[in-house]
C-alpha positions as CSV (number, residue, x, y, z in Angstrom):
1,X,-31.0,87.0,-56.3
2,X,-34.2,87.5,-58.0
3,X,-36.2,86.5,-55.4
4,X,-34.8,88.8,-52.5
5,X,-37.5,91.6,-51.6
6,X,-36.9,94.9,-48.9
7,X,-39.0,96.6,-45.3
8,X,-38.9,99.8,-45.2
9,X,-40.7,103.1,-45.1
10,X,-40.8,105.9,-42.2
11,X,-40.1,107.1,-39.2
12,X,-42.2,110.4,-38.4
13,X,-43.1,113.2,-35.7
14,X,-46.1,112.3,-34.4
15,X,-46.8,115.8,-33.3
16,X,-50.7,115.4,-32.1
17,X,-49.8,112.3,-30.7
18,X,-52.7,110.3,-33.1
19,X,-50.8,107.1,-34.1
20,X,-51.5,108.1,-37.9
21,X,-49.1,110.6,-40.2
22,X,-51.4,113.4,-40.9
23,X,-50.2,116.2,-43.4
24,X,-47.0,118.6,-42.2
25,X,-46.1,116.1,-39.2
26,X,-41.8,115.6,-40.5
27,X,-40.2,112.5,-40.4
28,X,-37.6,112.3,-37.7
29,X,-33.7,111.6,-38.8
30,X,-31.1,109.1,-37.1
31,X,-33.7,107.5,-35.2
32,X,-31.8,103.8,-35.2
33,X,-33.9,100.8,-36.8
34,X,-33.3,97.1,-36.3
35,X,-34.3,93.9,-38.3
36,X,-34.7,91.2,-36.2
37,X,-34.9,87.4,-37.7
38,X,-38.4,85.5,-37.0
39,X,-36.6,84.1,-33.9
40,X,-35.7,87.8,-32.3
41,X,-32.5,87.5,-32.9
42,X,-30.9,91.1,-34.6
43,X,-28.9,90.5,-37.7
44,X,-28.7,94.2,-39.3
45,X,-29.4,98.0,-38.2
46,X,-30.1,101.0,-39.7
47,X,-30.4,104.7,-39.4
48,X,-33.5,106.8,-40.7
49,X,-32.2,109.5,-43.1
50,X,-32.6,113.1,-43.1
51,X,-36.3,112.7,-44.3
52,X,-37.1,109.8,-41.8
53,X,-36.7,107.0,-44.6
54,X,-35.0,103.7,-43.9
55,X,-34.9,100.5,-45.7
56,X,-33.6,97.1,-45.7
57,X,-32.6,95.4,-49.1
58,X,-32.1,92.1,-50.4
59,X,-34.3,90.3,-47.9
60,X,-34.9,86.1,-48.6
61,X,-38.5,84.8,-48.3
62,X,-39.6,84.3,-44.5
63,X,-40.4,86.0,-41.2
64,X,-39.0,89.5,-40.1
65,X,-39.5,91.6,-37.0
66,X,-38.8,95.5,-37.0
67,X,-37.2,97.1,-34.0
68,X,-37.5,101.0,-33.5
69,X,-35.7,102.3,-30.9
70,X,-37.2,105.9,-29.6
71,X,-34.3,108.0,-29.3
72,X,-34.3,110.5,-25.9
73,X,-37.3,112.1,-25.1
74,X,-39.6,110.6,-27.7
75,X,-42.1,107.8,-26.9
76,X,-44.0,105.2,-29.2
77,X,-47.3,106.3,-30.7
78,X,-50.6,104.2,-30.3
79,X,-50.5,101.4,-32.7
80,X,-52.1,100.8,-35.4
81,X,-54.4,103.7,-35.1
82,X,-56.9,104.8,-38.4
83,X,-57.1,101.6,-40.2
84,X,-55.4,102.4,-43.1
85,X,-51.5,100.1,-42.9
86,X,-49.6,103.2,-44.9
87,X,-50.5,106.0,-42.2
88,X,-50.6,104.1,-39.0
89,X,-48.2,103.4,-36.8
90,X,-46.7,99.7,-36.5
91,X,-44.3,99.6,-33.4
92,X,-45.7,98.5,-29.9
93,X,-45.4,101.6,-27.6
94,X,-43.7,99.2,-24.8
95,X,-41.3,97.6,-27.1
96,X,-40.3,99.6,-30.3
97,X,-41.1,96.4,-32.2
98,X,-43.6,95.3,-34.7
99,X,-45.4,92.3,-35.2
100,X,-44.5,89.5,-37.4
101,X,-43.6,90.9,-40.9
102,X,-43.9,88.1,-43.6
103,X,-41.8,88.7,-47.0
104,X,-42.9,87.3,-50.3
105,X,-40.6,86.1,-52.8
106,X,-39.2,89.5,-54.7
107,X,-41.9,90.9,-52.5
108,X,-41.4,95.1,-51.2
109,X,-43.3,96.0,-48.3
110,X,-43.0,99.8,-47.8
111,X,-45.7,100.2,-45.1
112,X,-43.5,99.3,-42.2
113,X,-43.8,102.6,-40.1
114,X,-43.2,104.1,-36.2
115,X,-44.8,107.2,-35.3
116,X,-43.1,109.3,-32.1
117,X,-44.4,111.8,-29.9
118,X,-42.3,113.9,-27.6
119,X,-42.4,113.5,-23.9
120,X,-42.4,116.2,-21.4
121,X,-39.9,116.6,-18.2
122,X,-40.8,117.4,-14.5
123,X,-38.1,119.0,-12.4
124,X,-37.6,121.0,-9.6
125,X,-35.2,122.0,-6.5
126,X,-35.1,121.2,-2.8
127,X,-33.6,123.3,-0.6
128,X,-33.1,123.9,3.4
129,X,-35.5,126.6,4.0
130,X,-33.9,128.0,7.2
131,X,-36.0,130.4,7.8
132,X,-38.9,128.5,7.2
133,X,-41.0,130.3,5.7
134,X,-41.5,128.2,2.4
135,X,-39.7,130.4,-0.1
136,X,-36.3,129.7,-1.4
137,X,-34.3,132.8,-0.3
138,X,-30.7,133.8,-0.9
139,X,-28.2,132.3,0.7
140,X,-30.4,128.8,1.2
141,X,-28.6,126.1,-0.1
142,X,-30.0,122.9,-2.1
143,X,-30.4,119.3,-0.2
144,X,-28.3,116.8,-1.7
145,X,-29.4,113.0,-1.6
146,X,-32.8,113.4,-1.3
147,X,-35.1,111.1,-2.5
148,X,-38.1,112.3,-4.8
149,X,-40.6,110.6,-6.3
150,X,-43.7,110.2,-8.4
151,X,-46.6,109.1,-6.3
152,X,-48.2,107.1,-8.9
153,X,-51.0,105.2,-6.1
154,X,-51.3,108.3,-4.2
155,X,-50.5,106.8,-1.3
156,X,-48.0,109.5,0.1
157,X,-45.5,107.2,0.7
158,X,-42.5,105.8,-1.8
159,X,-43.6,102.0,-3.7
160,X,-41.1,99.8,-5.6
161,X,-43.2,100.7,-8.8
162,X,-42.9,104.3,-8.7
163,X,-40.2,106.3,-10.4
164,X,-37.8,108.0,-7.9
165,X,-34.6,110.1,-7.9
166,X,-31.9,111.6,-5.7
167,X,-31.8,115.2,-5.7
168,X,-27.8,116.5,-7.0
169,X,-25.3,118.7,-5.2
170,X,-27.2,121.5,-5.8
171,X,-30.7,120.1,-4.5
172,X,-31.7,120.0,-8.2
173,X,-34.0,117.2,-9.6
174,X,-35.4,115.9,-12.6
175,X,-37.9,113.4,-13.7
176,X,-37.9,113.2,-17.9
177,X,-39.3,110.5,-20.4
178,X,-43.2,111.1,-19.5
179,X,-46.4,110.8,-21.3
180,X,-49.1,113.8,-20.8
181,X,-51.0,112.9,-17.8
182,X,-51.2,113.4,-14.1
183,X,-48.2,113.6,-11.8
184,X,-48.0,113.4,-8.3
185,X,-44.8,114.7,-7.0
186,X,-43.8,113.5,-3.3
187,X,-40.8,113.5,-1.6
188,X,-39.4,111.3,1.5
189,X,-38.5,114.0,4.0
190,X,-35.1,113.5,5.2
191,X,-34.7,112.5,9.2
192,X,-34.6,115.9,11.7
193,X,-36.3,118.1,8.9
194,X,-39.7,118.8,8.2
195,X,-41.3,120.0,4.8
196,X,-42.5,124.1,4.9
197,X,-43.5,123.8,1.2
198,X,-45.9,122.3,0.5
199,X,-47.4,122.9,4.2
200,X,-50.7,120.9,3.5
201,X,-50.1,117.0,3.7
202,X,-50.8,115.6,0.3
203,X,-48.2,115.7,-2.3
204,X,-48.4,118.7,-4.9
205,X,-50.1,117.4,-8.4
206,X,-49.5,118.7,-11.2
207,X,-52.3,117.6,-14.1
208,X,-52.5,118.1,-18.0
209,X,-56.0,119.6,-18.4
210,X,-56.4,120.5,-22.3
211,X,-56.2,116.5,-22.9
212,X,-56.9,114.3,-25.5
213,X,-60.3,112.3,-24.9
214,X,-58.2,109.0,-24.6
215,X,-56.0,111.0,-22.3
216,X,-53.1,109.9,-24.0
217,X,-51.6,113.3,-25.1
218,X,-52.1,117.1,-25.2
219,X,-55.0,118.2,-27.3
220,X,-53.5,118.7,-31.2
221,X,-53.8,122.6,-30.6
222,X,-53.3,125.5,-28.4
223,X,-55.3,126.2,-25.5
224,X,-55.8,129.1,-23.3
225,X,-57.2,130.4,-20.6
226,X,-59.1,133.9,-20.5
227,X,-58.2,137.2,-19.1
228,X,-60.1,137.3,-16.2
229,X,-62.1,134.3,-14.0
230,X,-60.3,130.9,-15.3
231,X,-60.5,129.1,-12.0
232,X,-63.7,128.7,-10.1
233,X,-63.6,130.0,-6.1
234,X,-62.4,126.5,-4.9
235,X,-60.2,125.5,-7.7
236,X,-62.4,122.7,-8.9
237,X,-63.8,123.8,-12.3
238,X,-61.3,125.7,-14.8
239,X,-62.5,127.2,-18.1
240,X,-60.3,127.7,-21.0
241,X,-60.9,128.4,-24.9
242,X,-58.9,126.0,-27.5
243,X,-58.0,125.5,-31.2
244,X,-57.9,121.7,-30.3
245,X,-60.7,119.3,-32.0
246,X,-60.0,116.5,-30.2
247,X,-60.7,117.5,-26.3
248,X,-64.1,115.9,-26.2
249,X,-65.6,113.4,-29.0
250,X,-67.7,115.1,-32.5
251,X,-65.7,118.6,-31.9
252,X,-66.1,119.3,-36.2
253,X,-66.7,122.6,-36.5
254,X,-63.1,123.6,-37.1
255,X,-63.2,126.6,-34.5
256,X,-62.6,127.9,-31.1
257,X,-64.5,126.4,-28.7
258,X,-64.9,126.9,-25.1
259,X,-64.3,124.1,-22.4
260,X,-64.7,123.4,-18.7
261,X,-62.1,121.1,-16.6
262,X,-64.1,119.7,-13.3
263,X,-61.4,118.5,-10.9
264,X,-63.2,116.5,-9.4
265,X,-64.1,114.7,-11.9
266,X,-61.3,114.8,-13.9
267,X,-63.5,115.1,-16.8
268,X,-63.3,118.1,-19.5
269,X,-67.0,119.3,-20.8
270,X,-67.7,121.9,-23.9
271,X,-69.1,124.9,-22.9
272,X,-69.7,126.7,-26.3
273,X,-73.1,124.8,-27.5
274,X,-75.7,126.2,-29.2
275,X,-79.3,126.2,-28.0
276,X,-80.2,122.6,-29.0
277,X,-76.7,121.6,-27.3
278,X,-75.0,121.2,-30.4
279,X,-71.6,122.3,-31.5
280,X,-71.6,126.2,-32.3
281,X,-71.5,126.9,-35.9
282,X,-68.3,129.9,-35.3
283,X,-65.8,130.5,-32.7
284,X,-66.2,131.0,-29.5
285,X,-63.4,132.2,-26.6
286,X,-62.6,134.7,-23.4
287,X,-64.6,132.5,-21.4
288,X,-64.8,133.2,-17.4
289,X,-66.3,131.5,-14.7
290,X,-68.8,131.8,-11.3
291,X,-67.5,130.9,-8.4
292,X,-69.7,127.8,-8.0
293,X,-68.3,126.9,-11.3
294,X,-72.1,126.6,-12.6
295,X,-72.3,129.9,-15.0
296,X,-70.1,130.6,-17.7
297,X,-69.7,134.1,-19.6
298,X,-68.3,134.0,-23.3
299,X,-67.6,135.6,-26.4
300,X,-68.7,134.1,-29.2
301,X,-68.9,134.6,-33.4
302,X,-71.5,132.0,-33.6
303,X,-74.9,132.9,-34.6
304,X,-76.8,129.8,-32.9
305,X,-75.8,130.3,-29.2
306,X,-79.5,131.7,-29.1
307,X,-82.7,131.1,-31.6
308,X,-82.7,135.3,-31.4
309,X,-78.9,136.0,-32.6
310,X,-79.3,136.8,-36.6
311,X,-76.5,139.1,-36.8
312,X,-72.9,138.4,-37.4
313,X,-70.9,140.2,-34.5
314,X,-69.2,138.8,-31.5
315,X,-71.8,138.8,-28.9
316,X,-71.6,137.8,-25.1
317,X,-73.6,135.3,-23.9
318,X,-74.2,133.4,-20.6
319,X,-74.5,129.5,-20.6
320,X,-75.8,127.7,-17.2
321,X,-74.3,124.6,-17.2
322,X,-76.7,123.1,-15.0
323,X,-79.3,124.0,-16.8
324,X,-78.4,124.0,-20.3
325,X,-79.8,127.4,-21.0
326,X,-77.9,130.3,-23.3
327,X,-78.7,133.9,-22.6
328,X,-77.8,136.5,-24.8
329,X,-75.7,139.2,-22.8
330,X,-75.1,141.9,-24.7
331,X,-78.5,142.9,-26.0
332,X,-79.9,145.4,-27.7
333,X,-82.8,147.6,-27.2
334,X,-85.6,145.6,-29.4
335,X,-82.8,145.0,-32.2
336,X,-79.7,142.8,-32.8
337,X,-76.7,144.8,-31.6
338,X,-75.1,147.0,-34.4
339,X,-71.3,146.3,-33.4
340,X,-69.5,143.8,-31.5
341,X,-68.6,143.2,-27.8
342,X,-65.5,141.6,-25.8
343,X,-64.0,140.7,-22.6
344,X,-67.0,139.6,-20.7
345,X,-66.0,139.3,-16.8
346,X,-68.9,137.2,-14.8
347,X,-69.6,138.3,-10.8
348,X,-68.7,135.5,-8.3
349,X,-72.5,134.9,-7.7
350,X,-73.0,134.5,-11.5
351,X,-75.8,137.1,-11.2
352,X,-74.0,139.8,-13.3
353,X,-71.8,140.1,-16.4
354,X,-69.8,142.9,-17.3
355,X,-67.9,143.4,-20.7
356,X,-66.7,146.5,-22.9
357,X,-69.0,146.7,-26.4
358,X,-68.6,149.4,-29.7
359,X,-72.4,148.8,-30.0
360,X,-74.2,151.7,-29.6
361,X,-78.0,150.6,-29.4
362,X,-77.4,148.7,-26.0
363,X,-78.7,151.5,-24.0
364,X,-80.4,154.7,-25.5
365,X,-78.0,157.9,-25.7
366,X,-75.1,156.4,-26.6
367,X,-73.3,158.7,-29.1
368,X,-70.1,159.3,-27.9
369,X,-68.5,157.3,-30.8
370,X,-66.1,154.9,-28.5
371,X,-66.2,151.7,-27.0
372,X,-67.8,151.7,-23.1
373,X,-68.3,149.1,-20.4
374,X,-71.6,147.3,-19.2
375,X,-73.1,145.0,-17.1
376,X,-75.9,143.0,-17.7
377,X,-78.2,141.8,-15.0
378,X,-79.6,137.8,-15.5
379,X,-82.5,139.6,-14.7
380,X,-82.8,141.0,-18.3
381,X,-81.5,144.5,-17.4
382,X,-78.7,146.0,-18.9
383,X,-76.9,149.5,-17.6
384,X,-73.8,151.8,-19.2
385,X,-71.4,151.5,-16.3
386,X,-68.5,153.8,-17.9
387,X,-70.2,156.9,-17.3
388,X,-69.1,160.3,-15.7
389,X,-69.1,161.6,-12.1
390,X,-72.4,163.2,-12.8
391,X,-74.1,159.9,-14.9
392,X,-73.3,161.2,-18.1
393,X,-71.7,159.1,-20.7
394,X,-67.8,159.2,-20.6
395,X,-65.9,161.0,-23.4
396,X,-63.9,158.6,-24.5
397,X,-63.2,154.7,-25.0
398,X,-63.8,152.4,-21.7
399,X,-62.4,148.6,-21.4
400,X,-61.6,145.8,-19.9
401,X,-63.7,145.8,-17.2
């Protein structure tokens, strides 16, 4: 009649994992949608079309839930994210469904939207490791019926809450559905075997470290590590370059930037500031790491890493994190450098930096038209290192130190 109305609108692809539909994220096709009564009780279904659209038609006055149901390996966005009812997302993540939707007389309400983000899988093997030397060799068969499990409490030991599995006939395993995060993966050894890998007695974890300040998902770009010193000597601090903006809070500048990972902490910290501890004003990347984790090395297109950079090529620069303090690397005799340099490669003691530069007013007598290698001295001094047997400079191009 006249006074029916319709809920409708979108199902989408929540690719960074925001809550909100943000420009090229696709709407997502037979993803199944009930309409429940006011009561919960289901009275008609439908399936999103190639374009994510669905829409129920010749609704009466009154009270309406919407059901989404996340098809394999998708989960629920966050709901209700950006404050504008078109963009966001309307589904609880734990239920698929919305809230109570109430329908006008004649009245259309296209804003009725889910947003879902894919989920990631963890899987492995167990086998009988009969020679025991913790590597799965030929002719070493899977375990069958063992039980694996996610150690959620880090307790080391198997709790009715925790997701578990039985390993197949060929040893193989799988855990799927799960939201970016940290995993503990455990195991309950079998009776008359002992584990050879791992051989240390917590379980193995396996943690997301280019995260999402809420922690919720991946950052909403790629991240990297560098080329040479990513971890710190211990393992506890890991520095890595990304195209993601959403890794800490206020990252605006729309570039590279370079970040640290401190296990222990389980915190993530941008590296590439400039000297008033500010967001760089260019991109910045090839980061590597002392092995106290307390100096960073780090290529950078940003003119405001240091009050003395005025020139516009990719410099390398050293930033103390404990003390807040940039140093510009790769400098020049007096002057700004005349040409870029790259691939900077910090000593373990954070004393020393060595990288490859085309500048050739680093050091004096440099005319032998190719790139070469250098390491500069926290101290202030800078030296040619790609020179010949007898200290002259080398005849052709030096890298990647």
């Amino acid at each position: 009649g006249g006074n029916t109305g319709s809920i409708g609108d979108l199902v989408w692809e929540d690719t960074n994992g925001n809550g909100v539909q943000d420009p090229g994220e696709p709407g997502l096709g037979n993803v199944t949608v009930n309409l429940l009564d006011g009561n919960g009780q289901p009275f008609r279904t439908r399936t999103t079309d190639d374009l994510g659209r669905y829409s129920f038609v010749g609704l009466v006055p009154g009270e309406y839930i919407v059901e989404f149901v996340a098809p394999d390996g998708y989960a629920f966005s966050p709901q209700e994210q950006g404050g504008d009812d078109d963009l966001d997302s309307d589904a609880d993540p734990a239920t698929g469904q919305t809230a109570l939707v109430t329908l006008s007389s004649a009245e259309n309400n296209l804003s009725i939207d889910a947003g879902l983000r894919g989920t990631g899988e963890i899987r492995g093997t167990k086998w009988s490791d009969l020679n025991g030397d913790g590597e799965p060799d030929a002719g070493e068969p899977g375990l069958p019926n063992v039980t694996i499990y996610l150690d959620l409490d880090y307790n080391g030991r198997l709790d009715d809450n925790e997701p578990s599995t039985e390993t197949n006939g060929n040893g193989e395993y799988s855990f799927t559905g799960l939201e970016a995060g940290e995993y503990t993966v455990a195991e309950v050894v079998p009776e008359g075997y002992v584990q050879t890998f791992p051989t240390f007695d917590e379980p193995t974890a396996i943690r997301l470290l280019s995260r999402s300040v809420d922690g919720m998902h991946s950052g909403n770009a790629e991240s990297y590590t560098g080329t040479t010193g990513a971890l710190s000597a211990y393992g506890d601090d890991v520095v890595f370059w990304s195209f993601a903006s959403d890794l800490v809070d206020g990252d605006a500048n729309a570039s590279r930037d370079i970040f640290v990972y401190d296990r222990q902490e389980n915190s993530v910290d941008r590296v590439s500031l400039d000297y008033n501890g500010d967001e760089a004003n260019a991109a910045s990347w090839a980061p590597s790491i002392s092995a106290d984790g307390h100096v960073v090395a780090l290529k950078s297109q940003a003119s405001d890493i240091v009050p003395e950079d005025t020139g516009d090529h990719n410099n390398i620069f050293v930033r103390n994190l404990s003390t807040e303090v940039n140093t510009l690397a790769s400098v020049a005799m007096g002057a700004e450098p005349d040409r870029s340099s790259y691939d900077p490669s910090i000593s373990g003691d954070g004393g020393r930096v060595a990288f490859m530069s085309d500048a050739t007013n680093l050091v004096s007598g440099d005319t032998n038209g190719g790139a070469d290698v250098f390491v500069y001295d926290r101290q202030g001094a800078i030296e040619r290192v790609s020179v010949s047997s007898t200290g002259e400079q080398a005849n052709g191009e030096s890298g990647s130190p």
